[in-house]
C-alpha positions in Angstrom: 132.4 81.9 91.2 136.3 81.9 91.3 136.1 85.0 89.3 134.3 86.7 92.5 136.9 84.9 95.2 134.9 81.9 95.7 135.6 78.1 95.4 133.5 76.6 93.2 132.2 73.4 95.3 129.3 71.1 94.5 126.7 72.7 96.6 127.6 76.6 95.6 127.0 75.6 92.0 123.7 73.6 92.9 122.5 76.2 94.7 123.7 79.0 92.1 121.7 76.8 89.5 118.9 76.7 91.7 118.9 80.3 91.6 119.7 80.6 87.8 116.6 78.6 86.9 114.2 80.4 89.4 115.4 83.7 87.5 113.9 82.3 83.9 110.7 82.4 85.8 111.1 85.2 87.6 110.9 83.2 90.9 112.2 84.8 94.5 113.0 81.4 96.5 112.7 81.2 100.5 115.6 78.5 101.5 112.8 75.8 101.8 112.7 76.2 98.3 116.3 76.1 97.5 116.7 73.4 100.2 113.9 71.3 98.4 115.1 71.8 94.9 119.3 71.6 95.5 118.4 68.2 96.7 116.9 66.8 93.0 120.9 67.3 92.1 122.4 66.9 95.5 119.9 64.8 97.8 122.6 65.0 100.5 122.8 68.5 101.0 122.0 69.9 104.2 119.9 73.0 104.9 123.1 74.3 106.8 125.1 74.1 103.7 122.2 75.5 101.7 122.4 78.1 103.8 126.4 78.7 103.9 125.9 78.9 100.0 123.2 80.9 100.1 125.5 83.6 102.1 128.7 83.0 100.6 127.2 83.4 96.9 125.7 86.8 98.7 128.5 88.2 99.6 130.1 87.9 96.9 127.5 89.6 94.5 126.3 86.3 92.7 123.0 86.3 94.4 120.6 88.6 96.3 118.6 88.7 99.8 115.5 90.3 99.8 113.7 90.4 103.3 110.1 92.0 102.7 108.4 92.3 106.2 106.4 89.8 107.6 107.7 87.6 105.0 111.0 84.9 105.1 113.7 85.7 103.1 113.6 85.4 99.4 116.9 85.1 96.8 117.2 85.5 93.7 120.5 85.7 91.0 118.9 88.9 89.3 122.0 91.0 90.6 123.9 94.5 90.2 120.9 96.4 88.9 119.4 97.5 91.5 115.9 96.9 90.4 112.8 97.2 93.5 110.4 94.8 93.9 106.7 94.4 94.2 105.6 92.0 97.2 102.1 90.5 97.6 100.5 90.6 101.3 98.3 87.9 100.8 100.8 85.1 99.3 103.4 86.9 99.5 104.7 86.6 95.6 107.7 88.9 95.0 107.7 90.1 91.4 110.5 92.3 90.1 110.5 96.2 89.7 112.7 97.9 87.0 114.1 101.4 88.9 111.3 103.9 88.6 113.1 106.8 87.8 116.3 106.9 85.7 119.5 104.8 86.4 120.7 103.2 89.6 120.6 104.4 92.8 117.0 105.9 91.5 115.7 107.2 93.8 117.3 109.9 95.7 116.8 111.7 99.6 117.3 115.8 99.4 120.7 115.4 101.4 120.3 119.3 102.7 117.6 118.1 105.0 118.7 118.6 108.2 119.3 115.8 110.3 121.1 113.9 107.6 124.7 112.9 107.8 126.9 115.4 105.8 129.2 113.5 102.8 126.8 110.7 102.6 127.0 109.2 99.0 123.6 107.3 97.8 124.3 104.2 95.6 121.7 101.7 96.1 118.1 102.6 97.1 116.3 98.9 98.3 112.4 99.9 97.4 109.1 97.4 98.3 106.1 98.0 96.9 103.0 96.3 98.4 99.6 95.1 97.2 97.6 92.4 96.1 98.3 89.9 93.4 95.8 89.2 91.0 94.6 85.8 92.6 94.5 87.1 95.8 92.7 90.5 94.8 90.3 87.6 93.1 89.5 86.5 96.6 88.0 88.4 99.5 90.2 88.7 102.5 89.8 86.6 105.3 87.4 87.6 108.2 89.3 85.8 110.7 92.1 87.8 112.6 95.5 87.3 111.2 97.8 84.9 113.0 99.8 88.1 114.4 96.1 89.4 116.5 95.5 87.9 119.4 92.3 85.6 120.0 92.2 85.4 123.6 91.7 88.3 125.5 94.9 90.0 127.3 94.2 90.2 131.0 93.3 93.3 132.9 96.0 95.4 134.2 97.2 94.7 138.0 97.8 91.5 139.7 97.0 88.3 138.5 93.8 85.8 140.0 96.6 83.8 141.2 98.7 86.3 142.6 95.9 87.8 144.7 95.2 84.6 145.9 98.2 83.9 147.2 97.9 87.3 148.9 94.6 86.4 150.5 96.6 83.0 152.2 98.8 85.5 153.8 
């Protein structure tokens, strides 16, 4: 950590560990994670200074924060290889992708296309790939809506019941 500008406190190197051990398993953690298991070496540690770790270690290049869609954030200490990663949309695991093509960034955009900013240098390109794990695949999706579709109809358009009511007193 000092090496990268940081102080090493307590909680940055509980929560680095956290990280560290999650990477032997290949793990992505969401802060509830690193929250629950910071707290089996630190049982005082609050989620906000999980968090301030979380970001501090960040920044400085020590960790990683992956935000797939529809999903909570996930880090990891896998770091400075810009490797992709492969997210699943029923549980949401996050397994990691070695680059696809070559060396780091990757993968590259045809800069002559119009549009794009002239002099832009590429040197990171942040790819998710989506699917189904293999437990999930195992089970058929559910036949309910999701919790993102609505379950009770939306009203018609124009005024409300109770607005044209209150128009009829008038």
């Amino acid at each position: 950590m000092r090496a990268r500008g940081l102080r090493a406190t307590r909680p940055r190197a509980v929560v680095l560990g956290v990280l560290d051990g999650a990477a032997a398993t290949a793990e992505h953690l969401a802060v509830a994670q690193v929250v629950d298991r910071a707290r089996r070496d630190l049982p005082a540690v609050s989620v906000q200074a999980v968090y301030d770790c979380l970001d501090a270690l960040t920044r400085a290049g020590l960790a990683r924060r992956i935000e797939p869609a529809g999903h909570p954030a996930r880090y990891e200490a896998r770091v400075g290889d810009n490797h992709h990663h492969l997210v699943c949309r029923g549980c949401g695991r996050t397994a990691d992708v070695d680059c696809t093509v070559g060396a780091a960034p990757c993968l590259l955009p045809d800069l002559g296309t119009p549009g794009l900013p002239a002099g832009f240098t590429v040197d990171e390109a942040e790819v998710v790939f989506w699917g189904r794990c293999a437990d999930c695949a195992a089970t058929p999706p559910p036949t309910t809506p999701s919790p993102t579709t609505p379950t009770t109809p939306r009203p018609a358009a124009g005024p409300s019941a109770e607005t044209a009511e209150r128009e009829e007193a008038r």
